[in-house]
C-alpha positions as CSV (number, residue, x, y, z in Angstrom):
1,X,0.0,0.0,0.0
2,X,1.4,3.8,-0.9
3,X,1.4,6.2,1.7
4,X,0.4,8.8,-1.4
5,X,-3.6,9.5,-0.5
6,X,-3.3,7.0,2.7
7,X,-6.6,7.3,4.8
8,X,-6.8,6.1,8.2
9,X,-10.2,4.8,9.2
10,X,-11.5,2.7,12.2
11,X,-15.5,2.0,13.2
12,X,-17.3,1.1,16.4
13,X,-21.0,0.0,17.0
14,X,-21.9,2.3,20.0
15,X,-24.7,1.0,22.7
16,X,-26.7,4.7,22.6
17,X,-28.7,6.1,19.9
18,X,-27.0,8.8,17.2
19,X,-28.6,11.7,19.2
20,X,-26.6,10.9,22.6
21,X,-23.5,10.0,20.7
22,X,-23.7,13.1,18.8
23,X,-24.2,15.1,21.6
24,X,-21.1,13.5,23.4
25,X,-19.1,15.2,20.4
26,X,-20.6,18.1,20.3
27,X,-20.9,19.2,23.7
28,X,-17.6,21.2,25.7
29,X,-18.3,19.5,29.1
30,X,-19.3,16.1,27.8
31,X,-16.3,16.2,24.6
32,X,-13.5,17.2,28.4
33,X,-14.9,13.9,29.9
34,X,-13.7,11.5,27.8
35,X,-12.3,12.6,24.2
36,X,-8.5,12.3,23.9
37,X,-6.0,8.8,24.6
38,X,-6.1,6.6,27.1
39,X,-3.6,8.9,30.2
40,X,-4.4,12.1,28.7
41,X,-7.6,13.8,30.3
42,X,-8.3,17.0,28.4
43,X,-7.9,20.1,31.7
44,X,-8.9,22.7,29.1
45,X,-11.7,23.3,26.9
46,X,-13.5,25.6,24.7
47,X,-15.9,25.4,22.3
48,X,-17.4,27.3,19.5
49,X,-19.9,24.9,17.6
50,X,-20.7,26.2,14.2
51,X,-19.2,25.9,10.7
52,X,-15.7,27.9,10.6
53,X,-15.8,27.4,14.6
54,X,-13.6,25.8,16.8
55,X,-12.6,23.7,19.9
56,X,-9.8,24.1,21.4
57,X,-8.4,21.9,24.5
58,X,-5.2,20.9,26.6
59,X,-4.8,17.5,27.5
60,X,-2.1,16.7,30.1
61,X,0.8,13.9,29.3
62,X,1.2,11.2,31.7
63,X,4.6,12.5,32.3
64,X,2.6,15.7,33.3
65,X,3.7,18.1,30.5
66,X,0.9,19.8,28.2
67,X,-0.6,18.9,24.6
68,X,-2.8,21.4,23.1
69,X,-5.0,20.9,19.5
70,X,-7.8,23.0,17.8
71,X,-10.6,21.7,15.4
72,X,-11.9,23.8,13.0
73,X,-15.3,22.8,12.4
74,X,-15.6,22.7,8.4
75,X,-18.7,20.8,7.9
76,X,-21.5,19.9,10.7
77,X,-24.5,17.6,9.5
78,X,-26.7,16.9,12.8
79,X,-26.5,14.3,13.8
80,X,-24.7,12.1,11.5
81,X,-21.7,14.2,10.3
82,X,-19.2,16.2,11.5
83,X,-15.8,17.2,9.2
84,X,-13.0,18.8,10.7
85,X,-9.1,20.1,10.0
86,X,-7.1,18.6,13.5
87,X,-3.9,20.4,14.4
88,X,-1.6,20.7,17.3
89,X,-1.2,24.1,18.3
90,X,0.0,26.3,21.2
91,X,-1.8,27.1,24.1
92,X,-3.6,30.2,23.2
93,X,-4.6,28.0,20.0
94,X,-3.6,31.0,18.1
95,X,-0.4,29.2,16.4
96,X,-0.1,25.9,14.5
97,X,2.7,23.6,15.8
98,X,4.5,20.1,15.2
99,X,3.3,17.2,16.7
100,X,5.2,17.6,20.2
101,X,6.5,13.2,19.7
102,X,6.6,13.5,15.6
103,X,8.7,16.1,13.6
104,X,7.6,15.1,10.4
105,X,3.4,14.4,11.1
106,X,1.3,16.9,8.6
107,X,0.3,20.0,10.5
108,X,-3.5,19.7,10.1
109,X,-5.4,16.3,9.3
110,X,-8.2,16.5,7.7
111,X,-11.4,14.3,10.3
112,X,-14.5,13.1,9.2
113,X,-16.8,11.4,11.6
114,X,-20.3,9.8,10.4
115,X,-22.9,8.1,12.7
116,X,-25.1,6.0,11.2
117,X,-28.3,5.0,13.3
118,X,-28.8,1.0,14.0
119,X,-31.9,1.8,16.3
120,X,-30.8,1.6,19.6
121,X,-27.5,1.6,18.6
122,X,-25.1,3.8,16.6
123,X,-22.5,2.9,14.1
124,X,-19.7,5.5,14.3
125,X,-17.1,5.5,11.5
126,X,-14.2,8.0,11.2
127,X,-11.7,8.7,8.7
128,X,-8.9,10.7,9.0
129,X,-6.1,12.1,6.4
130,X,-3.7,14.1,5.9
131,X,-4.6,18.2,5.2
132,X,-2.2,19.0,2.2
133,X,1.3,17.3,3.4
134,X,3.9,17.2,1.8
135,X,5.9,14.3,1.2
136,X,7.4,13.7,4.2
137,X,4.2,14.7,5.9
138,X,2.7,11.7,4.0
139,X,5.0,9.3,4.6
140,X,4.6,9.8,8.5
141,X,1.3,9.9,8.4
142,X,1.4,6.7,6.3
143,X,3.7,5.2,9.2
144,X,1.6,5.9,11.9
145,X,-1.6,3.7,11.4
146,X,-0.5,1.1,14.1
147,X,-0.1,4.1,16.7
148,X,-3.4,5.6,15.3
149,X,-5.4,2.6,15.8
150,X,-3.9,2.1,19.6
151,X,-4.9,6.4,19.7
152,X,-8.4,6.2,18.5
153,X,-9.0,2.5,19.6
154,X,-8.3,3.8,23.3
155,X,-10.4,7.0,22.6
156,X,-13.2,5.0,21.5
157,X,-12.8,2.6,24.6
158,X,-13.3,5.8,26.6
159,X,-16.4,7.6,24.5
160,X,-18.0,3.6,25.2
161,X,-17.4,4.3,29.2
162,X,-18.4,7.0,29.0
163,X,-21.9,6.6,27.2
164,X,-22.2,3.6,30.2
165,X,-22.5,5.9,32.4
166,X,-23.9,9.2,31.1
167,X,-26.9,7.7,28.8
């Protein structure tokens, strides 16, 4: 397989409806509960849900440093759609960085997330790409699948916790 156009996707049948599950993406308090890797609890969080809008968070490193990342909100279908360009960024979210572990990741990835309703159940699917890299960009991103699927595997363990306990 060529890293050239490489798309990262994983799925997960969730035990809520699309409305909850939506709302557990779209929601500032409920999105600082749970989203982000396994050891990394988000401490910061702001929201501005609407096309061209953004959320921007901290999560704190188990080795107790800081992470920061913005979304910008490009495309929002309730409740089944939600596209977004990820970055890293500094903590005023005013300034686009690296990726603090990977020199050579793309500087925005480009996030699409689709729910699908399965009554009461919800199929939620995510693809994720890189934003315009170049080809070193590419290549890393390419690399990185087996350290995206652990990422978003243990994310999605955490959303399922979640949803457990906050129906």
């Amino acid at each position: 397989m060529s890293h050239e156009n490489f798309k990262f996707h994983i799925e997960h049948i969730l035990n809520a409806p699309r409305a909850r599950v939506w709302k557990a993406w779209t929601n500032q308090e409920e999105l600082k509960a749970w989203f982000g890797p396994k050891g990394c609890p988000v401490f910061a969080s702001k929201l501005d849900f609407r096309e061209d809008g953004v959320y921007h968070y901290g999560m704190r490193t188990p080795d107790g440093g800081e992470m920061w990342g913005v979304w910008i909100f490009k495309e929002i279908k309730a409740p089944e759609k939600l596209v977004t360009i990820v970055s890293f960024c500094d903590a005023e979210g005013e300034k686009i960085i690296r990726h603090p572990w990977n020199e050579n990741w793309p500087m925005r990835t480009h996030s699409v997330l689709e729910l699908t309703s399965l009554g009461d159940q919800t199929k939620l699917s995510i693809t994720w790409s890189a934003h315009h890299p170049n080809e070193t960009e590419s290549q890393a991103f390419f690399e990185g699948k087996d350290s995206m699927t652990q990422g978003w595997g243990g994310t999605l363990e955490q959303l399922v916790a979640y949803l457990e306990t906050h129906k």
